[in-house]
Every structure is written in C-alpha cells, then in structure tokens.
N, C-alpha and C positions, 0 to 999 in steps of 0.2 A: 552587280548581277553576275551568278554565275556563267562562265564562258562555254559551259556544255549547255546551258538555257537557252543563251544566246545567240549560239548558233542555231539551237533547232528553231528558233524563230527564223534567223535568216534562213532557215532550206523553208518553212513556211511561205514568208514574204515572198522568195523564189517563187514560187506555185502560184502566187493572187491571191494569197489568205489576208492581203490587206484591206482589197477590196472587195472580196466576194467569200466566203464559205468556199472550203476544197473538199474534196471529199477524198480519202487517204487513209491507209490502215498504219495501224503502230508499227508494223514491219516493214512497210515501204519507207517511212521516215527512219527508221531503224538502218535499213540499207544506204539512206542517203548518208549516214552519219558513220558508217561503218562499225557498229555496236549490234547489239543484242535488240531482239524485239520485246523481252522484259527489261530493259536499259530505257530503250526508248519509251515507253510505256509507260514510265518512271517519270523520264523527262517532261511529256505530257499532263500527267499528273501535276507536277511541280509549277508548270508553267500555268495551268486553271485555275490551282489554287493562290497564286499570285494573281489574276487575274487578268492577265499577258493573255490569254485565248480562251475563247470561248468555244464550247463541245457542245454536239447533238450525236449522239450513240443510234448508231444504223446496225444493223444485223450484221453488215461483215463488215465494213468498215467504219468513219466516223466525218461529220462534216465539220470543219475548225474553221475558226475564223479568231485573226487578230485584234482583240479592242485597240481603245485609244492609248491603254495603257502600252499597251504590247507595242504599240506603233513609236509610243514616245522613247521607250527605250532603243529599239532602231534608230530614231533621229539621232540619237545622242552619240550612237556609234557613229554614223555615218558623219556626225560632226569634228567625231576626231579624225577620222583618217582624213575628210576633207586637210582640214587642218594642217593636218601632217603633210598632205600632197603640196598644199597653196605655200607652206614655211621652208621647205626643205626643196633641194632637185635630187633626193636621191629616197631608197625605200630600200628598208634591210627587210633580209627574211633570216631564218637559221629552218635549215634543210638537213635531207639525210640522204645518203649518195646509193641508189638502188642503179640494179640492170634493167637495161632495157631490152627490146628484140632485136637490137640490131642495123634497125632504119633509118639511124640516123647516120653510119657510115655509107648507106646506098647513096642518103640525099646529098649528103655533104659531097658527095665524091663529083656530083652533075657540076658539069662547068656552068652549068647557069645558075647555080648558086655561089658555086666557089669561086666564078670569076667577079661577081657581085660582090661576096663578103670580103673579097682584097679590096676594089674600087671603094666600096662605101662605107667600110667598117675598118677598113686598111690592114686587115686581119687574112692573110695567108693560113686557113683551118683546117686543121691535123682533120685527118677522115675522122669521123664519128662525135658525138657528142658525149656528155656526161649529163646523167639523169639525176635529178635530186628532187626528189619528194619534200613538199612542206605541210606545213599543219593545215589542217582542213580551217583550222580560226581565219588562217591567212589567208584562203582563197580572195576572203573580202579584199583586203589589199592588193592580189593580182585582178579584182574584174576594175578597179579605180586603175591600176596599171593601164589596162589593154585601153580604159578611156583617152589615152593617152596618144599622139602621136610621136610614133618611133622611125626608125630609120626603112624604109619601104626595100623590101627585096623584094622586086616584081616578077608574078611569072614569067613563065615561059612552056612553051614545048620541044621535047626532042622525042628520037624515034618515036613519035607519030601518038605521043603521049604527053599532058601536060600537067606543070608541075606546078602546084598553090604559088601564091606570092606569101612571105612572112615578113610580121614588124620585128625588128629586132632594137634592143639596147644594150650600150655599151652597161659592162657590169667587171666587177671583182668577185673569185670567187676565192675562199681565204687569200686576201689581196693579191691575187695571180691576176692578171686583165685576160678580159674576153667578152663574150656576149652573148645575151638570154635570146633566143629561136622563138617564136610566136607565132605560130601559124594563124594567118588569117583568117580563115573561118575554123574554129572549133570551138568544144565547149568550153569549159574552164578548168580543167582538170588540176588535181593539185601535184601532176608533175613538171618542173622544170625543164627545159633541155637547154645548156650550154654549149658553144662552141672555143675556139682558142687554138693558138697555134702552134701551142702544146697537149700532147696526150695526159691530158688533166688530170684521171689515174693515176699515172706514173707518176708525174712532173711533180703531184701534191703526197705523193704517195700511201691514195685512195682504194678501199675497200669498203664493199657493198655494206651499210648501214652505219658506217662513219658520218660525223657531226660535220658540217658545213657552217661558214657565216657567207650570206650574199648580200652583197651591197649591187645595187640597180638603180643605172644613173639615168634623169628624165631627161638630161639635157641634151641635145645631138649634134652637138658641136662639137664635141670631144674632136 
C-alpha cells in the first residue's frame, strides 16, 4: 500500500473512522497531512476506490468511515511495528535538524531539570536542545515510543511556577550520546527535542535542514 494512503488512514483512525463515521472536509485532512486540499482529495479518492473507506457527500464536508478492509491494512501496520518494538530495544528514525523558539534553553537551564538530567540520565546538558523534525510516517513509531516507560523526570515548581515532568530516553544522535525530551502531557508532534552535553550543533556541525540518523534506546538501564 502506498505510504501517503496509509497514513491518511492513520489521521482517519486518529478521529474514530474505525468505529463511527467522522464527518471532515478534504482540507482538514489536507492540513493534518501538511499537502494541498486537491492532494488530499486525491488521496481520498484513491483510498474509496480501493475500498479502504467509505464516503457520504454532505454539502460542506463529508462523513468517512473505515471498512473492514481499511481496518485490515492498519492491523498489518501495527503488526510490524509491534514487531519491531517486541524484537529490538532500540528504534531508528532519520530526522532533519530545524530551529526551534528557543525554549528549550530556558527549560534546560532550571535546576529542576538540570539537576535531574545529571542524577538520572548522568548527563550534565549543555543549555538548549536540538530540534529535528521526522517524517509524519513515523509519528506511528514515536506514539508505540511514548507507550513505552522511560526515564521519569518529575516535576517540580520554582518562583511560584510549575514545571511538566518529562520521559526521557537515552539515544544516539549521528552516534554522539544524549537523550530524546518527552514531555509528558502533549500531543504527538513530529518534532524531536534532544539534549546532551554537548552543543549538538557545533559538536556534529549542524545546520538547519541537515540529515540526522537517530537511534532511540528502550532500555533504561543504560
């Protein structure tokens, strides 16, 4: 199956198109997949006439629903990555190294993470993180990630403000060691944020939309 098909199932499935009718225009799906709303419209198209979902045409938008076919090919995804999770303790991505706004040197810089990430990670981390964007294919493989127990960096509060807790895992990022930031509650986004206790930029000597390999270790015993 094609891999632009297949994800637009998965942002379907995302919604309850498994089990109920969504109701959804070509350009909402369109935005989830970051394309065109004559792309996505396409995609839809493609995916009926395989018979992966099923359409009722409403005046502005449209009600879908997944058959059984649609469904089966999801399992079959989800049986490989299981797979992949149950065989392996570790999960590669290949990323691309973007800017971020900055936030991640405010947070790094709180002793309540930074004295965390020495104790628990044994990682003394440079202020600031390093961003890298993955493919939207791969979200799948970081929401099996986050199912995952990682190393807990608990909140905390200072001046009279508190701070999330994050899972983290130890990771390589072009074989440098350090570790993938997880914030505990958020969506799935398909950006990365790294720490290390080197300035990962420098150190790998990175610029915005250079090629990354990430290797992401389950195991927390490192």
């Amino acid at each position: 199956m094609k891999p632009y098909l297949l994800q637009m199932l998965k942002e379907l499935a995302s919604l309850g198109a498994i089990e109920n009718r969504v109701e959804i225009s070509s350009l909402e799906l369109a935005k989830q997949l970051n394309t065109s709303q004559q792309t996505g419209s396409r995609y839809l198209l493609e995916l009926d006439k395989q018979g992966m979902i099923i359409r009722e045409m409403g005046i502005k938008k449209q009600l879908i629903q997944i058959t059984e076919k649609g469904e089966d090919a999801l399992q079959d995804e989800y049986m490989q990555y299981k797979s992949i999770f149950e065989l392996t303790d570790r999960v590669s991505f290949i990323g691309k190294v973007v800017s971020g706004m900055g936030e991640g040197r405010y947070y790094t810089a709180q002793h309540g993470y930074a004295d965390q990430f020495k104790e628990k990670l044994g990682i003394f981390a440079f202020p600031g993180t390093l961003n890298v964007e993955i493919k939207h294919i791969d979200k799948n493989k970081l929401r099996l990630l986050k199912k995952h127990t990682g190393i807990l960096i608990d909140s905390f509060e200072s001046n009279n403000r508190t701070f999330g807790g994050v899972q983290c895992f130890h990771s390589k990022i072009n074989n440098l060691a350090g570790a993938i930031v997880l914030p505990a509650r958020s969506h799935y986004s398909n950006i990365l944020e790294f720490i290390s206790q080197h300035n990962l930029r420098e150190k790998l000597k990175l610029k915005d939309d250079d090629e990354i390999s990430i290797i992401i270790f389950l195991n927390t015993d490192m």
